[in-house]
N, C-alpha and C positions, 0 to 999 in steps of 0.2 A: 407793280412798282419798278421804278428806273432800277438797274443793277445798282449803278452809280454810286445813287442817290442811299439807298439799301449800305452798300459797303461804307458810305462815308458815315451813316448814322450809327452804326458799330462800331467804327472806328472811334466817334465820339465818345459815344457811349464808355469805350473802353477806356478812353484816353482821361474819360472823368471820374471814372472809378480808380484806376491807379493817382492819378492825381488827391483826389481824395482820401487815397489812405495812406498817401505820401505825407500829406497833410496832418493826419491824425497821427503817423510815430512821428513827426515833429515836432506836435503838442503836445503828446505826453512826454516825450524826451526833454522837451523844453519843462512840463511839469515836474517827473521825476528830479530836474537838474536844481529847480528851484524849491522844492521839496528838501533836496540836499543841503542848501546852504539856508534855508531857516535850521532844520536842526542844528548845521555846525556852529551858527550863531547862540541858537537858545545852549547849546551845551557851552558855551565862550561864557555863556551870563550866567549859568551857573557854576561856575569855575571860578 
């Protein structure tokens, strides 16, 4: 196999797995965030 070609598919590789889990604390952080503001809400309505 080319070095090259070798290097550049690791590189991918890596580049999609950070990617990826860049992704995922985004969406959870995004969930957590709106997790938060239904409770703040439901506790407004019960108030």
């Amino acid at each position: 196999m080319n070095p090259f070609i070798k290097g550049l598919a690791v590189y991918l590789y890596i580049y999609n797995n950070a990617l990826f889990s860049e992704n995922q604390m985004y969406l959870t952080g995004a969930c957590s965030h709106i997790n938060a503001c239904f409770t703040r809400i439901s506790s407004l309505k019960t108030v």
